[in-house]
Residue, then its C-alpha position, 0 to 999 in steps of 0.5 A: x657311584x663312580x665319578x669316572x663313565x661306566x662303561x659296559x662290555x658285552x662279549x661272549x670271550x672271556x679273553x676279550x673281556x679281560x683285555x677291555x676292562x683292563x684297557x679301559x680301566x687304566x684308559x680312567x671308565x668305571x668298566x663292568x662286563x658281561x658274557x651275553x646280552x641277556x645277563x647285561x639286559x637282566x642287570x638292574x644298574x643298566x640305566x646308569x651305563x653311560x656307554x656300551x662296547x657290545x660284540x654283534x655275534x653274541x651267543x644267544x641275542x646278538x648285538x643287533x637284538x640288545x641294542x633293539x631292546x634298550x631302544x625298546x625299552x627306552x634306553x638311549x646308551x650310545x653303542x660302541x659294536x665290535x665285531x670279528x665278522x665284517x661285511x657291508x650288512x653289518x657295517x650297514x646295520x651299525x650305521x643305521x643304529x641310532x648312537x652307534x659306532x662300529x669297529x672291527x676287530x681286532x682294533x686298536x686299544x687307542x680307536x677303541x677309547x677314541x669311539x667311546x670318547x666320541x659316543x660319550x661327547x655326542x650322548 
């Protein structure tokens, strides 16, 4: 086990994928990714995630529906959302989600890091 916070990535780029575990493995996280909610849902060291940047336009289950079954599942894993598509619904949406942030893309690689400090201090 890895002293450093896991953090999982969900998002459906590979592009984007590689940047984020390059960006936040020299940022000091353990980082492991996934191309889809369902393969993240399917992993079975899920509970030991301490924090989730999860894109809300996945192929498959969106981000929205991944947050719903950890919460269903009784998983509380503070979310980071990412998305490249923002409007007020989904602006909304992330706000109501409980332990969530929200940032659009593209970010910057230091706000990124800042919301997953912030989500770790407040888990």
């Amino acid at each position: 086990m890895s002293a450093f916070p896991l953090i999982a990535v969900v998002d459906d780029d590979p592009s984007i994928l590689r940047a984020l575990r390059r960006l936040l493995s020299l940022s000091g996280f353990a980082v492991t990714t996934f191309a889809s909610g369902e393969e993240l849902l399917a992993w079975e060291q899920l509970p030991t995630v301490a924090c989730l940047v999860l894109d809300v336009n996945l192929t498959g289950l969106n981000g929205f529906e991944v947050q719903e079954c950890l919460v269903d599942s009784g998983l509380a894993i503070p979310i980071v959302f990412i998305t490249a598509h923002d409007d007020a619904a989904t602006r909304e949406r992330a706000e109501r989600a409980a332990d969530a942030h929200y940032l659009r893309k593209p970010f910057d690689e230091q706000a990124l890091v800042e919301e997953i400090q912030k989500a770790l201090a407040t888990a």
